[in-house]
C-alpha positions as CSV (number, residue, x, y, z in Angstrom):
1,X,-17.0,-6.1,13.2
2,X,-13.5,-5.2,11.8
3,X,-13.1,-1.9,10.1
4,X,-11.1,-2.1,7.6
5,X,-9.0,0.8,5.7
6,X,-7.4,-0.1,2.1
7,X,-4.3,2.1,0.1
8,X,-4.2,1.1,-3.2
9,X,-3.3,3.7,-5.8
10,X,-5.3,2.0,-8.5
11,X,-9.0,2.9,-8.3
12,X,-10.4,0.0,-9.9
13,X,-8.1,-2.8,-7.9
14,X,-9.0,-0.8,-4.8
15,X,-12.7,-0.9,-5.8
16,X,-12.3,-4.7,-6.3
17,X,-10.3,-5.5,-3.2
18,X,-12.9,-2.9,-0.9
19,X,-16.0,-5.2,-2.9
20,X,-14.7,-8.6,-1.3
21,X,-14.0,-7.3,1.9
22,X,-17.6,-6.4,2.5
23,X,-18.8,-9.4,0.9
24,X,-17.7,-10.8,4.7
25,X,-20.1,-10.1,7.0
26,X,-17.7,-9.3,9.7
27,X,-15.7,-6.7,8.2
28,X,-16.4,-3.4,6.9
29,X,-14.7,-0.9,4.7
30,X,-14.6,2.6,6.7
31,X,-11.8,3.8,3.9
32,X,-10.3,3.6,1.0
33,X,-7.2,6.2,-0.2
34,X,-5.0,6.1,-3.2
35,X,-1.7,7.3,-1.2
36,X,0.2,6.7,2.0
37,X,0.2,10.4,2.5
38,X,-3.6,10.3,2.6
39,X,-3.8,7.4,4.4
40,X,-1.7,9.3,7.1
41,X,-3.7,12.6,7.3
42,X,-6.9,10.4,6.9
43,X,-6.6,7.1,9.2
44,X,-6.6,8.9,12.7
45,X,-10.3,9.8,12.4
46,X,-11.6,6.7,11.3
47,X,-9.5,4.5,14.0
48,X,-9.3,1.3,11.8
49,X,-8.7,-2.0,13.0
50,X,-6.8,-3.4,10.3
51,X,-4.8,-1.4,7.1
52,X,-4.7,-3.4,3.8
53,X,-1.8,-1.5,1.6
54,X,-0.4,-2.1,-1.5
55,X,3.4,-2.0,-1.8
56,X,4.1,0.2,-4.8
57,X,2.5,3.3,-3.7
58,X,3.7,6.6,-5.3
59,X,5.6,8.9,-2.7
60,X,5.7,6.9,1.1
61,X,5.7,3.5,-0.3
62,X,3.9,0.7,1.5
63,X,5.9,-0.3,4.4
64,X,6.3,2.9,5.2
65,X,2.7,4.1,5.2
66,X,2.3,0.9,7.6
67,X,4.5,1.9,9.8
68,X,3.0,5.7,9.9
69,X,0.0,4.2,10.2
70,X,1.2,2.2,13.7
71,X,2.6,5.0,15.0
72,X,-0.7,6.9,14.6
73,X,-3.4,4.7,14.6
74,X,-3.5,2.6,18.0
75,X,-3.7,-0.8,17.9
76,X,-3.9,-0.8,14.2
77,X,-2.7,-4.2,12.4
78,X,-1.2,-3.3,9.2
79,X,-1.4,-6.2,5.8
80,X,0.8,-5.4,2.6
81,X,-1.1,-6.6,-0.6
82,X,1.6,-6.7,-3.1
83,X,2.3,-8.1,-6.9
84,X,5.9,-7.7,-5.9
85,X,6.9,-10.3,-3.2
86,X,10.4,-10.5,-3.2
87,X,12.0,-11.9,-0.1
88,X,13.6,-8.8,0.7
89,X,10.6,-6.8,0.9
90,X,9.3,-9.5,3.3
91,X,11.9,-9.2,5.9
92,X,11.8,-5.7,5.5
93,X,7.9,-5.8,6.2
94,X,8.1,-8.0,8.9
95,X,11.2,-6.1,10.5
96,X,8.9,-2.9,10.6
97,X,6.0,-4.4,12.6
98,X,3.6,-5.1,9.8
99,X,1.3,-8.5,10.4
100,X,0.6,-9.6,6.8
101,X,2.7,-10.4,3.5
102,X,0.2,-11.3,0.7
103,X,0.0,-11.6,-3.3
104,X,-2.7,-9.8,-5.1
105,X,-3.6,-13.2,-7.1
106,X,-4.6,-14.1,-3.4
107,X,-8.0,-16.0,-3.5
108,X,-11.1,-13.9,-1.7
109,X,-11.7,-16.3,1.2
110,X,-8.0,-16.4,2.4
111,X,-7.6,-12.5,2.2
112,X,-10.5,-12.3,4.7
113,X,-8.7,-15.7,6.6
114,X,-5.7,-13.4,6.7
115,X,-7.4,-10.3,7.9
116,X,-9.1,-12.5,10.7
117,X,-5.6,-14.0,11.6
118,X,-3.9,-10.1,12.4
119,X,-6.8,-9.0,14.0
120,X,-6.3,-11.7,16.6
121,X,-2.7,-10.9,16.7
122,X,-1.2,-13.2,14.9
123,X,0.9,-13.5,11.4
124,X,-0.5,-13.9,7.7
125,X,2.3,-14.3,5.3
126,X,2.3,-16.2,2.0
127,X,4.3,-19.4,2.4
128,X,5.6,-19.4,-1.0
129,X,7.5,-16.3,-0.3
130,X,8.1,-17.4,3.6
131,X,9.9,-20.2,2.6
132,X,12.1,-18.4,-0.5
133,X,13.0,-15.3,2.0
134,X,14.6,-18.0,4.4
135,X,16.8,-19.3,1.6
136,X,17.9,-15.8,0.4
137,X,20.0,-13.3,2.2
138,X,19.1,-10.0,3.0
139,X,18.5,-7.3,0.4
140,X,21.0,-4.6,0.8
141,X,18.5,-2.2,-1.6
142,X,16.5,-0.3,-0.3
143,X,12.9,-0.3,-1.8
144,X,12.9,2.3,-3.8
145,X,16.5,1.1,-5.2
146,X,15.0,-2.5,-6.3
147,X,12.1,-1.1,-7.9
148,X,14.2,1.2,-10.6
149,X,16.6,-1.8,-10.9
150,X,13.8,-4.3,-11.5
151,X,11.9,-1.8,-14.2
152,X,15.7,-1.2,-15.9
153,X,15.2,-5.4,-16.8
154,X,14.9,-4.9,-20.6
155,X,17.1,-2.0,-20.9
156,X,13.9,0.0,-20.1
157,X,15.2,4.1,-20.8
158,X,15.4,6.2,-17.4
159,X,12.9,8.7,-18.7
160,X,10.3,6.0,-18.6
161,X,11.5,4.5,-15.3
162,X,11.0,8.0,-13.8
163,X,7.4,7.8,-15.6
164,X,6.1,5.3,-14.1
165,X,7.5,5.8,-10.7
166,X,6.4,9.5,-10.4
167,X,10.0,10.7,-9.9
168,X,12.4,13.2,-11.6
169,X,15.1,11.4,-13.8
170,X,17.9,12.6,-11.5
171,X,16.5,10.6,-9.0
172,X,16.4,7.6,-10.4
173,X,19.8,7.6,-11.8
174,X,20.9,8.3,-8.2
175,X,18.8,5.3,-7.5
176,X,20.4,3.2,-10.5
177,X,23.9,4.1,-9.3
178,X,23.5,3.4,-5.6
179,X,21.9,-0.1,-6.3
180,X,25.2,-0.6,-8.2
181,X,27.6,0.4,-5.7
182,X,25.8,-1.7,-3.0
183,X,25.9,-4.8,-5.7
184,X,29.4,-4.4,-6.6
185,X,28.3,-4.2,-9.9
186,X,30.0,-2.7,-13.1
187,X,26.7,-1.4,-14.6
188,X,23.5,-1.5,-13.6
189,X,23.0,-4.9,-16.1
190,X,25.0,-6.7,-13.6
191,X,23.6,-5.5,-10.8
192,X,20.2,-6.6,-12.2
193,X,22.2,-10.3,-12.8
194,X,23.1,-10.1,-8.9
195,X,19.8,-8.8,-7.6
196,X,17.9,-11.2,-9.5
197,X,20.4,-14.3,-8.5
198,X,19.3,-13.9,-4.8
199,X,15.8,-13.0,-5.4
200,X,16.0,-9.6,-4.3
201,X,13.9,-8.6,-7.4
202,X,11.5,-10.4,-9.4
């Protein structure tokens, strides 16, 4: 049986996802956690084979709840389940140790394929994405800095940004503004042009 752990901040996606785990017969849910902070403090104790996490977590994002979660949890196999596959989270993903690179609009029977191939050691990474990150060069952002960038697209207002990312405002100005300087950009506009050229956001 593979125990499976999921950290998804939405309660009715991680619901979903947790439902067509177990419709597998060898693979159970043995947690489910809305943070990488409680998937942390929680995942020792329950000793999980393989993590499922979703990218966009408020506070420790994904990657680095996976990587926690390795340095914690022996032997655990970590899985990011993401609606944001850019190439440069992918090489950051797979530069940190973690297995698996999906979508969300994955079908049922290849997220429990994929779960199956990690636990047995191997990779699990969309090929879609695979093949874009090899054509791209690496992101210089950092995760953090191409998610504010990519929810600017529109001329979204900072206060909002800061909203929906469960920062302060001064933060993600300083996130705006370093995502600029890294781009060579003259305003964050053309360092959404530039990001968006090499598929380093969506």
């Amino acid at each position: 049986m593979i125990s499976v752990v999921l950290v998804e901040d939405e309660h009715l996606i991680r619901s979903a996802i947790a439902g067509l785990i177990e419709l597998n017969e060898d693979m159970e849910v043995v947690g489910q956690f809305a943070s990488g902070e409680d998937a942390l403090a929680g995942c020792g104790a329950l000793a999980p084979d393989v993590a499922v996490i979703d990218l966009q977590l408020p506070g420790v994002d994904g990657i680095e709840t996976a990587v926690g979660l390795q340095q914690r949890v022996p032997g655990v196999r970590t899985m990011i389940l993401t609606s944001h596959g850019r190439p440069g989270y992918l090489k950051r993903a797979l530069s940190r140790g973690v297995s698996g690179f999906m979508p969300k609009t994955i079908a049922a029977s290849d997220l429990a394929r994929a779960i199956r191939t990690i636990m047995q050691g191997g990779r699990a990474v969309d090929s879609a994405l695979a093949a874009e990150a090899i054509t791209s060069g690496d992101s210089p952002l950092s995760a953090r800095e191409a998610d504010a960038l990519e929810m600017s697209i529109g001329g979204t207002a900072v206060k909002t940004i800061a909203r929906r990312m469960h920062l302060s405002e001064g933060t993600v100005r300083n996130y705006l503004s370093s995502a600029q300087a890294k781009l060579g950009a003259q305003n964050r506009f053309e360092a959404l042009e530039i990001a968006r050229k090499n598929g380093w956001i969506g």
